[in-house]
BAVEX-753249 format. One record per residue (C-alpha): residue number from 1; y, x, z negated. Coordinates in Angstrom, 1 decimal, decimal comma. Example, Ala and Ser with C-alpha at 12.3 -4.5 7.8 and 13.67 -1.06 7.14 Angstrom:
BEGIN
NUSE  dodo      py      px      pz
NUSE     1    -4,5    12,3    -7,8
NUSE     2    -1,1    13,7    -7,1
This chain:
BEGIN
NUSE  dodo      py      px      pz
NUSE     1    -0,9     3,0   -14,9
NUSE     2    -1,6     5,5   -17,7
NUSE     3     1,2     4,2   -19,9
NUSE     4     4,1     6,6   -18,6
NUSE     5     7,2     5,1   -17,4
NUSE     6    10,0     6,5   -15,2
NUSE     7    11,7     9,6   -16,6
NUSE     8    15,7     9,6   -17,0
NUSE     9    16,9    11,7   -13,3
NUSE    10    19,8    13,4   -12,5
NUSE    11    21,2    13,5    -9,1
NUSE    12    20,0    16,9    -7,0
NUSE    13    22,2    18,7    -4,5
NUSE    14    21,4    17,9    -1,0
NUSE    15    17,8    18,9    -0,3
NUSE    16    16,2    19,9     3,5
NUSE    17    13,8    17,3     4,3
NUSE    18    11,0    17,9     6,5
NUSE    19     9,1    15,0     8,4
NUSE    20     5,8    15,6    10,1
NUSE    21     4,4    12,2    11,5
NUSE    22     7,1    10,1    12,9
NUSE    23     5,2     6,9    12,1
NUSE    24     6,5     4,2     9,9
NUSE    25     6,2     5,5     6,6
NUSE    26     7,7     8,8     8,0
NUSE    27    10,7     7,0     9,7
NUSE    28    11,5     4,8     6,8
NUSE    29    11,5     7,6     4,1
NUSE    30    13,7    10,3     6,2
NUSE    31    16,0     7,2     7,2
NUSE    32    16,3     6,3     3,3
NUSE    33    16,3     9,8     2,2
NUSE    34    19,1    10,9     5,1
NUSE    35    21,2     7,8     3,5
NUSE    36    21,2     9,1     0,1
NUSE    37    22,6    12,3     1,0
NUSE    38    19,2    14,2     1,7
NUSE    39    19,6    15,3     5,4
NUSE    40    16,0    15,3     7,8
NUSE    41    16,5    19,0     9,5
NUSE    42    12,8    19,0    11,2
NUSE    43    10,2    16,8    12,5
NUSE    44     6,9    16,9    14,0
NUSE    45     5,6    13,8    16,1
NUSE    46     2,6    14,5    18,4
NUSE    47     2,7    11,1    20,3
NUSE    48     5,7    11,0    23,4
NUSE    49     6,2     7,5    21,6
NUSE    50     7,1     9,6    18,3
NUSE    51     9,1    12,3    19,7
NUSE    52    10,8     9,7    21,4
NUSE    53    11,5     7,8    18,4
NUSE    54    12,6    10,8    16,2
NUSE    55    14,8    11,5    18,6
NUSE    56    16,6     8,6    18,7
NUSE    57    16,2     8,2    14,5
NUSE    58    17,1    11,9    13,7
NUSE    59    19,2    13,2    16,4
NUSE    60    20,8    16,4    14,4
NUSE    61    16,8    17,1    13,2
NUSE    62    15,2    20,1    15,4
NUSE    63    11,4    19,1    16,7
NUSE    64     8,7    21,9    16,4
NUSE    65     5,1    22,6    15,3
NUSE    66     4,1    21,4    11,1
NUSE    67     4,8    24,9    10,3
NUSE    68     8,2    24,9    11,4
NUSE    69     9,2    21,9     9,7
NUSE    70     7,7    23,3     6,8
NUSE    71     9,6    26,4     7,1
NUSE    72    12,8    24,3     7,7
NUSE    73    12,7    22,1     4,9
NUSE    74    12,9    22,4     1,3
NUSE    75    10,6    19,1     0,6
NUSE    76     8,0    18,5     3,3
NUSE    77     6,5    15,1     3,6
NUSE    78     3,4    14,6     5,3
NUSE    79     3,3    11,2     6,5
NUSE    80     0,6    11,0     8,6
NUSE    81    -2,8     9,2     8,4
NUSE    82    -5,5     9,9     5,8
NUSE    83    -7,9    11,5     7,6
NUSE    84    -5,5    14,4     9,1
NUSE    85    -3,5    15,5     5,8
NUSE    86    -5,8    18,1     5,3
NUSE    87    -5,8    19,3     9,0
NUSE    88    -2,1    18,9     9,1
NUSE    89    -1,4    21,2     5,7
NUSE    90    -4,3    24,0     7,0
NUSE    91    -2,0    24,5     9,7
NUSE    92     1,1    25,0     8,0
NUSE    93    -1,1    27,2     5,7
NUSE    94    -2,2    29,4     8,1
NUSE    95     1,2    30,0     9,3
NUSE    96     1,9    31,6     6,1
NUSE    97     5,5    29,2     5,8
NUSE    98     5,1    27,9     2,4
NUSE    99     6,8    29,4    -0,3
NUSE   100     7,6    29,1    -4,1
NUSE   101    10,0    26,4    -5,3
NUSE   102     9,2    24,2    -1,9
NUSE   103     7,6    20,8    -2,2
NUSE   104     4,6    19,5    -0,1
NUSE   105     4,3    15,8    -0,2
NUSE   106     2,1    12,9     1,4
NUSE   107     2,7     9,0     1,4
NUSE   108    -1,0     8,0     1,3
NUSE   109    -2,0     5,8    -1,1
NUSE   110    -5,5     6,8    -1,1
NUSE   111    -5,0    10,8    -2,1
NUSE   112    -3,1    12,0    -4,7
NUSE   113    -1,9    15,9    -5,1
NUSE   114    -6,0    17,3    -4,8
NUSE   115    -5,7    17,0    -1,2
NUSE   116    -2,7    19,6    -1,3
NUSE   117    -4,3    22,1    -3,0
NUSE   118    -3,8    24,7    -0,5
NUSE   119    -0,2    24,1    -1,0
NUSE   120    -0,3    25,3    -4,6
NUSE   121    -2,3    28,0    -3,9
NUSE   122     0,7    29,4    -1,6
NUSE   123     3,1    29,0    -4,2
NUSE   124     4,4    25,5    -2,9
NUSE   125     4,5    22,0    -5,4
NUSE   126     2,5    18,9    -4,9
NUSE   127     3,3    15,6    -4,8
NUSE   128     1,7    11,9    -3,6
NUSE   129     4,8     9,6    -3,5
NUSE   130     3,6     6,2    -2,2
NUSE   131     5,8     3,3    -0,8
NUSE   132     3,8     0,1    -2,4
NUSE   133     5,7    -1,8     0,7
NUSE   134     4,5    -3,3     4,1
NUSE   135     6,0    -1,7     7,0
NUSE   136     6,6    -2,8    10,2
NUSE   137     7,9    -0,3    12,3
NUSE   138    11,7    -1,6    12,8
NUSE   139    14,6    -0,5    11,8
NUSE   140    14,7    -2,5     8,5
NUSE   141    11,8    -1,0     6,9
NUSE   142    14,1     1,7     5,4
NUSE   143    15,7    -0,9     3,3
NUSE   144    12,8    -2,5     2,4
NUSE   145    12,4     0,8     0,1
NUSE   146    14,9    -0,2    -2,0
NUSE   147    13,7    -2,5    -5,0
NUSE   148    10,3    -0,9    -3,5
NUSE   149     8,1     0,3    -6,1
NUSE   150     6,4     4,1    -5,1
NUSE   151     3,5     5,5    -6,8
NUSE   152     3,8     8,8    -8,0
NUSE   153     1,1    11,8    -8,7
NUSE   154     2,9    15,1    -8,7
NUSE   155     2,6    18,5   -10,1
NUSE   156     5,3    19,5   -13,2
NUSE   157     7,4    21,4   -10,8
NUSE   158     7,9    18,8    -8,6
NUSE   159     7,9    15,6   -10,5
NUSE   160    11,4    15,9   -11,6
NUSE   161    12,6    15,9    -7,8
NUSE   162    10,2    13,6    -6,4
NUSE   163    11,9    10,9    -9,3
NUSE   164    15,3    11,3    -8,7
NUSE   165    14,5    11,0    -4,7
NUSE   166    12,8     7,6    -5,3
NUSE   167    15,6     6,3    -7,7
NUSE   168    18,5     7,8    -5,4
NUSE   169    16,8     5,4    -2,5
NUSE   170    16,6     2,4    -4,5
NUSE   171    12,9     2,5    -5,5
NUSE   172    11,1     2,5    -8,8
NUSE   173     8,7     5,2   -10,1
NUSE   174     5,0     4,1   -11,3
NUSE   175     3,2     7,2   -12,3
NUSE   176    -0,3     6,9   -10,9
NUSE   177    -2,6     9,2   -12,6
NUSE   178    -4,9    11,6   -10,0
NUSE   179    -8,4    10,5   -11,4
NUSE   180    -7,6     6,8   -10,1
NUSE   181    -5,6     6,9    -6,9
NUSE   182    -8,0     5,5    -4,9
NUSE   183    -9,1     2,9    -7,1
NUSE   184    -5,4     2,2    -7,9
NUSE   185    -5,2     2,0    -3,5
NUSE   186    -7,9    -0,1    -3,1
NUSE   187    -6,1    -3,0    -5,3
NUSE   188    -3,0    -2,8    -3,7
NUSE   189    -5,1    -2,9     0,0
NUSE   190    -6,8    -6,0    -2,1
NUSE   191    -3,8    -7,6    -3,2
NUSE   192    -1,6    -6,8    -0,3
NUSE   193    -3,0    -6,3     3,3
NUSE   194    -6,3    -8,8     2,4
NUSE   195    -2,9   -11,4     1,4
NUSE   196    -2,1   -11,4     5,1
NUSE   197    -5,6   -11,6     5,9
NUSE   198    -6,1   -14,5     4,4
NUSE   199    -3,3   -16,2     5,6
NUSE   200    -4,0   -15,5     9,1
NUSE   201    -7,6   -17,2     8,7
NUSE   202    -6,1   -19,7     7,1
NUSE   203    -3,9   -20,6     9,9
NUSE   204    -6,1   -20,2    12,6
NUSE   205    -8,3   -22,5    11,2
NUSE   206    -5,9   -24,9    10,9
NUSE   207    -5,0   -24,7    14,4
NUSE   208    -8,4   -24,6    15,5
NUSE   209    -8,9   -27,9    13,7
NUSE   210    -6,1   -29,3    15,3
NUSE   211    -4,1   -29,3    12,4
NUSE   212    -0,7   -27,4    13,7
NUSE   213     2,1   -26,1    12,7
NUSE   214     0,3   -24,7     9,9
NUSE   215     2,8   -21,9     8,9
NUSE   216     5,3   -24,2     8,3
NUSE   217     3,3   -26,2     6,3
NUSE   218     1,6   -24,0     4,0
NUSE   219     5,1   -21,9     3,4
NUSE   220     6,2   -23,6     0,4
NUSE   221     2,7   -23,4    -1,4
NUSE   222     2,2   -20,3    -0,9
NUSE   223     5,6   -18,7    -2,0
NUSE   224     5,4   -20,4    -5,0
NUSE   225     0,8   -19,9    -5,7
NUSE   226     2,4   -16,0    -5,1
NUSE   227     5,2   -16,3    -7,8
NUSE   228     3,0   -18,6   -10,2
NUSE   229     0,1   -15,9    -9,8
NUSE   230     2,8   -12,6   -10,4
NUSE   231     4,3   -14,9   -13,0
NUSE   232     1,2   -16,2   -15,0
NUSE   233    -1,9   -14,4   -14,3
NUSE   234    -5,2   -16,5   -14,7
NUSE   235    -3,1   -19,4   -16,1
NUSE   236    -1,8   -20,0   -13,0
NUSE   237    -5,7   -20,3   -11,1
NUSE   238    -5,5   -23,7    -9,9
NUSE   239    -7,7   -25,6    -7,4
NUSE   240   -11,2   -27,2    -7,3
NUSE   241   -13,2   -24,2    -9,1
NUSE   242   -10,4   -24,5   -11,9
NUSE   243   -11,2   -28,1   -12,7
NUSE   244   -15,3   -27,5   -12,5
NUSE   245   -15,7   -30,1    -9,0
NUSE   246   -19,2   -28,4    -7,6
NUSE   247   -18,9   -30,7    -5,4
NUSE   248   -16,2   -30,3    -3,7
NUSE   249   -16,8   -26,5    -3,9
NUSE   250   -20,3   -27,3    -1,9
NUSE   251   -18,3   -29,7     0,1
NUSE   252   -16,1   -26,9     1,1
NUSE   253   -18,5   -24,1     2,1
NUSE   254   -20,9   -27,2     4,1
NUSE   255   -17,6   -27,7     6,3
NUSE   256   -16,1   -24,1     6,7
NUSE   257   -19,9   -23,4     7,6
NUSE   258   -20,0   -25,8    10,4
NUSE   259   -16,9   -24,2    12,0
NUSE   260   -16,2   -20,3    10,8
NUSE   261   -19,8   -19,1     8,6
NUSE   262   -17,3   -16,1     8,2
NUSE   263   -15,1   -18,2     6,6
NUSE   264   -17,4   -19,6     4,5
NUSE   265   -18,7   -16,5     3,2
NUSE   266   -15,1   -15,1     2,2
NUSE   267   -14,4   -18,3     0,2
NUSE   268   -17,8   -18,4    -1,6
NUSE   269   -16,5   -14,6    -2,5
NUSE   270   -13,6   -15,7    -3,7
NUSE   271   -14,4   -19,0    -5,4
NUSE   272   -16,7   -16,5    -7,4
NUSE   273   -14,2   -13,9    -8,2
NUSE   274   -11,8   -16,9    -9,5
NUSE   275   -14,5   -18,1   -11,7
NUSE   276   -15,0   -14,8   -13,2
NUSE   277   -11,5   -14,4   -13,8
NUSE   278   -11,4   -18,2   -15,4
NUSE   279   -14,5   -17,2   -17,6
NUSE   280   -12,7   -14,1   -18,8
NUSE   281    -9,5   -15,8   -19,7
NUSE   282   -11,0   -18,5   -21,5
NUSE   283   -10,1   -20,9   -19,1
NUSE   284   -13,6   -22,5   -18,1
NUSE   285   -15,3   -25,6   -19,2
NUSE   286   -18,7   -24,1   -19,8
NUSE   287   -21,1   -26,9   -18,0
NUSE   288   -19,0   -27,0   -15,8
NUSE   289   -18,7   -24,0   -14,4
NUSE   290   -22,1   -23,3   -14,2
NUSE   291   -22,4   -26,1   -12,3
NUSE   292   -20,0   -24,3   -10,0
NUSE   293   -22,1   -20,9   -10,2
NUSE   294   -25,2   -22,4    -9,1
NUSE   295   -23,3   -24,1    -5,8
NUSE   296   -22,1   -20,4    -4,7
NUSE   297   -25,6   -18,9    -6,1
NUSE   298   -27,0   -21,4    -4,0
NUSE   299   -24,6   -20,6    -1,1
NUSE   300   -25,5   -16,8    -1,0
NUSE   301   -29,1   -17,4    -0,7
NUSE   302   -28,5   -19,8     2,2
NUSE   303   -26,3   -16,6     3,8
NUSE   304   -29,2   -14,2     3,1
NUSE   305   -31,6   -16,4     4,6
């Protein structure tokens, strides 16, 4: 986004890295980070489940309050959820810890370097490095980062160091700009979590239609939909809104309506979205996409109703 690509990084001495929130972003970072030569000398994990686990993770890292991590480390990452960054970095301000030349970072998607402001104002860099990766919570996840691509916001001062941490683990650097960071969230939540989402209904409907073993199934076509659509964009929209059949589209949303009306509605969604994406290509046989359109017109109304 914005047109900037990856800056040429050097390799950085050995930096003190700080983890508060021993979750699964936090875990998979410090392992990563630890393995490239960047050592995790403080954590913070409120949960007994998290000390437990950074513990057994980070066993030469001392455990103490934000603040003292903060004060430990050279680069503290905030990996905790959303709502609590701000909570989380009030306290570590408060404790007067922060200091010039230090770095204050976050793994949410959602906020870029604005939510650190406090940080800046004590003398401390910004920066919002984000894994675009699923995470499960096992030990692979740290090498799941590798190939990963991260989005990046950060202040001058820090941006050189946050790059050359991302490349060092294996990752790729996509500068996101501050302005559209949750936007830019929201379509990888879209494209990403709402993919498994999908999926899952998918599957259980199968089932619940007694048509099983629906993973193994559906594996092959959706591997390859995924590559054609990375591969092809709108040229690789295929199915019955594609080739203009209304009615098999009002076909469709009759039968899902019979047996999941939540189903029905999240396909009349999409069928519209794919038509709108069709139409902007270039891709749609006029009549007969209106044809369509009128079918998931109708269809809403019916919902509303």
């Amino acid at each position: 986004m914005g047109g900037r690509t990856a800056q040429t990084v050097i390799v950085t001495p050995a930096l003190r890295i700080g983890i508060v929130g021993v979750g699964r972003a936090g875990t998979a970072l410090g392992t990563a980070l630890a393995g490239a030569g960047h050592p995790v000398v403080a954590v913070h994990a409120r949960s007994v489940a998290g000390r437990a686990r950074a513990r057994a993770t980070f066993p030469a890292a001392s455990s103490g309050t934000p603040a003292e991590v903060a004060d430990a480390s050279d680069v503290t990452f905030l990996t905790v959820s959303d709502d609590v960054i701000s909570g989380v970095l009030a306290d570590i301000v408060n404790a007067g810890v922060l200091r010039a030349g230090q770095i204050v970072a976050h793994a949410s998607g959602r906020h870029g370097v604005g939510i650190l402001e406090p940080a800046r104002d004590c003398g401390a860099s910004r920066a919002a490095v984000h894994p675009i990766m699923t995470l499960s919570g096992t030990a692979a996840d740290a090498g799941l980062l590798s190939g990963a691509s991260f989005g990046v916001t950060a202040d001058p001062a820090a941006e050189q160091v946050v790059c050359t941490l991302v490349t060092e683990i294996g990752g790729r650097v996509v500068f996101v700009p501050e302005r559209v960071r949750t936007a830019y969230h929201a379509a990888v939540v879209l494209g990403s979590n709402y993919l498994a989402t999908l999926v899952t209904a998918t599957l259980a409907l199968l089932d619940e239609l007694g048509v099983h073993e629906g993973a193994d199934a559906l594996a092959p076509l959706l591997r390859q939909s995924l590559d054609n659509a990375i591969e092809r964009g709108p040229a690789a929209l295929t199915g019955p809104v594609r080739r203009g059949d209304a009615g098999t589209v009002r076909a469709h949303l009759d039968a899902l309506g019979a047996v999941d009306p939540a189903a029905m509605s999240v396909y009349a969604a999409l069928a519209s979205l794919t038509l709108n994406q069709l139409e902007q290509a270039g891709l749609a046989e006029r009549e007969r996409s209106e044809a369509v359109r009128e079918v998931l017109s109708a269809s809403t109304m019916h919902t509303v109703l």
